[in-house]
C-alpha positions as CSV (number, residue, x, y, z in Angstrom):
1,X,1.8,-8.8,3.8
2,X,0.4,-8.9,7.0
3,X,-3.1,-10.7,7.8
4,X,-4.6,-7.3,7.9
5,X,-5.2,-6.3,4.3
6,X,-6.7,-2.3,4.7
7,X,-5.7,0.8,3.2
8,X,-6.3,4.4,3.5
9,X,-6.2,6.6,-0.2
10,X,-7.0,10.0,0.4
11,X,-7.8,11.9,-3.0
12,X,-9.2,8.2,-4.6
13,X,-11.6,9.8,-7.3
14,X,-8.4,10.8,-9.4
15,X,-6.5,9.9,-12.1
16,X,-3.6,8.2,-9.8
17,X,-6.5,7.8,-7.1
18,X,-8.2,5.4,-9.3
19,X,-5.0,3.5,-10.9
20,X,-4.2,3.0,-7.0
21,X,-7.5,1.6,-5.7
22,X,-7.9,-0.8,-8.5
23,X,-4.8,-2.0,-8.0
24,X,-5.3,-2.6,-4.3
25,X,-8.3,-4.0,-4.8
26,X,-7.8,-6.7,-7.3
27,X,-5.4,-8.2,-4.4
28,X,-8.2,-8.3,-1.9
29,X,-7.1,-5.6,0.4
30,X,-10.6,-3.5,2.0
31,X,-10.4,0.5,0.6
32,X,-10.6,3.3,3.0
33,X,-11.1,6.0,0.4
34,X,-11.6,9.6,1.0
35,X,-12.7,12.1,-1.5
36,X,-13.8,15.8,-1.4
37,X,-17.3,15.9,-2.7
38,X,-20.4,14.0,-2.0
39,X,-20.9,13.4,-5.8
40,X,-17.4,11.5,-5.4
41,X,-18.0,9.7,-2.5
42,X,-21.1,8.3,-4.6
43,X,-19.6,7.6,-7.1
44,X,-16.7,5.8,-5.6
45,X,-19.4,3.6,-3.4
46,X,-21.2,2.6,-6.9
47,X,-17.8,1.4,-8.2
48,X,-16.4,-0.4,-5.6
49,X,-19.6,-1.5,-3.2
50,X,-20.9,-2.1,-0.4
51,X,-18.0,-4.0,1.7
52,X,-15.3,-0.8,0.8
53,X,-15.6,2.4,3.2
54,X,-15.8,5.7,2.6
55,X,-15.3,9.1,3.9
56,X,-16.0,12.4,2.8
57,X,-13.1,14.7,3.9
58,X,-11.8,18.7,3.0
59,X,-8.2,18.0,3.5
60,X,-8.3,22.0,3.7
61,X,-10.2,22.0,6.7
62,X,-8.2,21.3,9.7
63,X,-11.4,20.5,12.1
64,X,-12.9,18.6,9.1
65,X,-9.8,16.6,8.6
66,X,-9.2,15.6,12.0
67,X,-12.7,15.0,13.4
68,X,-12.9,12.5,10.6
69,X,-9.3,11.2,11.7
70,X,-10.5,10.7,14.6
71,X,-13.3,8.1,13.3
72,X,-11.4,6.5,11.0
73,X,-8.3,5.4,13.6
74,X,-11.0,4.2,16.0
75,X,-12.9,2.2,13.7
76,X,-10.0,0.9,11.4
77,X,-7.3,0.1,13.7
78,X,-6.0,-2.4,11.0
79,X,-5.3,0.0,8.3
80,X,-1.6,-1.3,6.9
81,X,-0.9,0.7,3.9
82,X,-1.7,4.9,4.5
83,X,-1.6,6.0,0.4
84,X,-1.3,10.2,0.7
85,X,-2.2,11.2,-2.9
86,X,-4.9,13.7,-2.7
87,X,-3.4,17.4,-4.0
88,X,-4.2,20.9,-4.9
89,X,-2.9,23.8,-6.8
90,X,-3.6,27.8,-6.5
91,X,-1.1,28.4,-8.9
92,X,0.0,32.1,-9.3
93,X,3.2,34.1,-9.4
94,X,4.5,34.7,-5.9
95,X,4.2,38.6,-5.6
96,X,0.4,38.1,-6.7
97,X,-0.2,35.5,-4.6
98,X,-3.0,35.8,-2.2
99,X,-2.7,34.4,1.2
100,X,-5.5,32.2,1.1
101,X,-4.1,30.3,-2.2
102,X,-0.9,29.6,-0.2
103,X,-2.4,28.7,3.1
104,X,-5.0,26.3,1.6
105,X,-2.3,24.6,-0.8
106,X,-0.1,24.0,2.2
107,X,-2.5,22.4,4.3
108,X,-4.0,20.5,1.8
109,X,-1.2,19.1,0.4
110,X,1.7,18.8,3.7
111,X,-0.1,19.6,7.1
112,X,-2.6,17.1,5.9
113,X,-0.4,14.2,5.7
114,X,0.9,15.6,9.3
115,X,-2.2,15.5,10.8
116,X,-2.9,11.7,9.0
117,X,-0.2,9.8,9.9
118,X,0.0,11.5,13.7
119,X,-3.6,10.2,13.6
120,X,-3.2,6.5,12.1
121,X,0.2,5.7,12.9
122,X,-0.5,4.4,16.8
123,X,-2.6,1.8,15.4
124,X,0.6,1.2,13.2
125,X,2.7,1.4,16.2
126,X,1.1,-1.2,18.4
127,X,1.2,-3.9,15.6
128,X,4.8,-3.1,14.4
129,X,3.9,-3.1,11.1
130,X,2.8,-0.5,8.8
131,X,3.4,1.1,5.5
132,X,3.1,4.8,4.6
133,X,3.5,6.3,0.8
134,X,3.4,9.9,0.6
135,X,2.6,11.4,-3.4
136,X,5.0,14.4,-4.3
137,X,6.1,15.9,-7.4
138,X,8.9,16.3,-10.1
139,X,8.5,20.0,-9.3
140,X,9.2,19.5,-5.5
141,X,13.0,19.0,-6.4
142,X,13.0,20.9,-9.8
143,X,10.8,24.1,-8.5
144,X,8.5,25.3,-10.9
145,X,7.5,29.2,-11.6
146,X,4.0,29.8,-10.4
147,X,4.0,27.5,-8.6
148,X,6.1,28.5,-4.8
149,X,2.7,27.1,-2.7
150,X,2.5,23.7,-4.3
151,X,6.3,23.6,-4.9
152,X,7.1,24.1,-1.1
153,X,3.9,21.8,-0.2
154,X,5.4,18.8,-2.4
155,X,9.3,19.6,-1.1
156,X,8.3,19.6,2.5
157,X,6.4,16.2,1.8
158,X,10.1,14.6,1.6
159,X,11.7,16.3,4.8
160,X,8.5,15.3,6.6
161,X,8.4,11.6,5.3
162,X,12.2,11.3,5.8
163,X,12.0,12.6,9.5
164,X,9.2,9.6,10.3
165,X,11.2,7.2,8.4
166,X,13.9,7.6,11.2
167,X,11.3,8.1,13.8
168,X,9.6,4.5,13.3
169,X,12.4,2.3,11.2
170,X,12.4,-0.1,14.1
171,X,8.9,-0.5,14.6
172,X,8.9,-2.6,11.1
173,X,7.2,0.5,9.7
174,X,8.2,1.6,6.1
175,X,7.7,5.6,5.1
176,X,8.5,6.3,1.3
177,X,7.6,9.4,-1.0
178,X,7.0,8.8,-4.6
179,X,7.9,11.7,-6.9
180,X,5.4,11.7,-10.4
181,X,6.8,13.5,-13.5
182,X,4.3,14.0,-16.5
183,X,1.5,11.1,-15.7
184,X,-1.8,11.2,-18.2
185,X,-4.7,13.0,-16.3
186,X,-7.1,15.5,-16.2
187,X,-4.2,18.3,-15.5
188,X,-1.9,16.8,-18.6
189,X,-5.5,16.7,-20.5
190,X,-5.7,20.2,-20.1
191,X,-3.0,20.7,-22.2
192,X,-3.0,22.1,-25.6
193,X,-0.9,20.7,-27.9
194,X,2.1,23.3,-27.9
195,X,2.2,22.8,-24.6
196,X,2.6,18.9,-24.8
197,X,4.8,18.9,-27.3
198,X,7.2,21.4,-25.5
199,X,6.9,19.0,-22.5
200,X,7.3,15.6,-24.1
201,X,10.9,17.9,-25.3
202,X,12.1,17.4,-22.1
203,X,11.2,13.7,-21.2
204,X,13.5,11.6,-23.1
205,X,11.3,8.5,-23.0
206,X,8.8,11.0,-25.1
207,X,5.7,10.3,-23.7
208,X,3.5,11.0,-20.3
209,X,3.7,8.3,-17.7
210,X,0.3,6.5,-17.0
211,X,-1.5,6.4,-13.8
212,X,-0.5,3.1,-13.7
213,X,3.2,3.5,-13.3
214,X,2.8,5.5,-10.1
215,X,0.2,2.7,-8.9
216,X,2.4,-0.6,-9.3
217,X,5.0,1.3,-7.7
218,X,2.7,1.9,-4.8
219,X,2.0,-1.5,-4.6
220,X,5.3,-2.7,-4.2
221,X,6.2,-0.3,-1.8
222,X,3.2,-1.4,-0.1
223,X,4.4,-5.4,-0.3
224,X,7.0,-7.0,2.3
225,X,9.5,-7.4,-1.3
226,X,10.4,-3.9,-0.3
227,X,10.5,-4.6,3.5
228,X,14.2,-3.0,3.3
229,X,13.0,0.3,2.0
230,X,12.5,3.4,4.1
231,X,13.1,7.3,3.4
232,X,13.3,7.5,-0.1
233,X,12.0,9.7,-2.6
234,X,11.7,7.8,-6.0
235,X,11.4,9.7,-9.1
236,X,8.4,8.5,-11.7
237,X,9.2,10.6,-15.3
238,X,10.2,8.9,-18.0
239,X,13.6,10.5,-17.4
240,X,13.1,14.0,-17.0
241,X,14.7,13.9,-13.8
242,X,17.9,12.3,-12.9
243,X,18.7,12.4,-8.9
């Protein structure tokens, strides 16, 4: 790593939010978390303290988002790692979807990560060294029925991240995707237990991944071993999904 140990994790209250940040922070690097709610926010700063920074942001909002963007690339020029991992679904069938459920999905999950990395990435820029990790899906190469908002929201994360991996490659600037499968969380907790069974079917390791898994992938991705790497999509699932 570079001198400057910061990074940006937008959706940090999670699951995979959490596995991320304490992985980050147990190697000393500062947190720039985001989160949607106030009670969140609160929460994160009561975990983490005092020296850590925190933003409260609706990644749905455009003039939210940015405003905040704005801040944030003024005040944190040294960001180094940008983590994209906040989400949303509005899932429904696509001839009962309602405009709203696939405009909010779509900018929550894709235009967001346009509008932060157009944001950060100067900073980036001007030291020649940055690393960006976007957080799709499984069902962003698979599709999934019920599903065509986040499904196109999670796909067009790779085409995006690919595009900027060409765009910056010689500014020492890696841009990667990671693609989760079944990883233990509030959504797989949700589950009832037909529906895990008929899940775990179809992963031939036979269990859900842990937060974890996606996290120390993160972290290398986010360390100069992996100063090589740029434009890939890597698939986290236990083997659900061979590419």
């Amino acid at each position: 790593m570079t001198n400057s140990k910061k990074i940006f994790i937008t959706g940090a209250y999670g699951g995979i939010g959490t596995a991320i940040c304490e992985r980050f922070k147990d190697k000393n690097f500062t947190l720039v978390l985001t989160s949607s709610s106030q009670k969140k926010i609160e929460s994160l700063k009561a975990k983490y303290g005092e020296e850590h920074y925190f933003y409260q942001i609706d990644l749905s909002n455009v003039e939210n988002l940015q405003n905040s963007l704005d801040i944030i690339s003024k005040d944190h020029k040294d960001i180094s790692v940008i983590i994209n991992n906040a989400g949303t679904t509005k899932d429904n069938l696509i001839f009962r979807m309602k405009d709203d459920q696939w405009s909010e999905v779509i900018q929550t999950n894709l235009n967001s990560n346009y509008q932060i990395i157009k944001s950060l990435l100067p900073n980036m820029l001007s030291k020649k060294y940055g690393k960006i990790i976007g957080i799709s899906s499984i069902v962003g190469s698979t599709g999934n029925p019920g599903q065509a908002n986040y499904v196109a929201s999670k796909s067009g994360l790779v085409g995006l991240y690919k595009s900027i991996a060409l765009e910056v490659a010689k500014r020492n600037i890696n841009v990667n995707i990671i693609s989760p499968g079944f990883i233990t969380t509030s959504m797989t907790d949700n589950l009832n237990d037909e529906q895990k069974k008929q899940y775990l079917s179809r992963i031939p390791m036979s269990r859900f991944g842990m937060p974890e898994d996606i996290a120390n992938l993160v972290y290398f991705l986010s360390s100069d071993e992996s100063s090589y790497i740029t434009g890939q999509n890597f698939h986290v699932n236990g083997g659900m999904l061979m590419v």
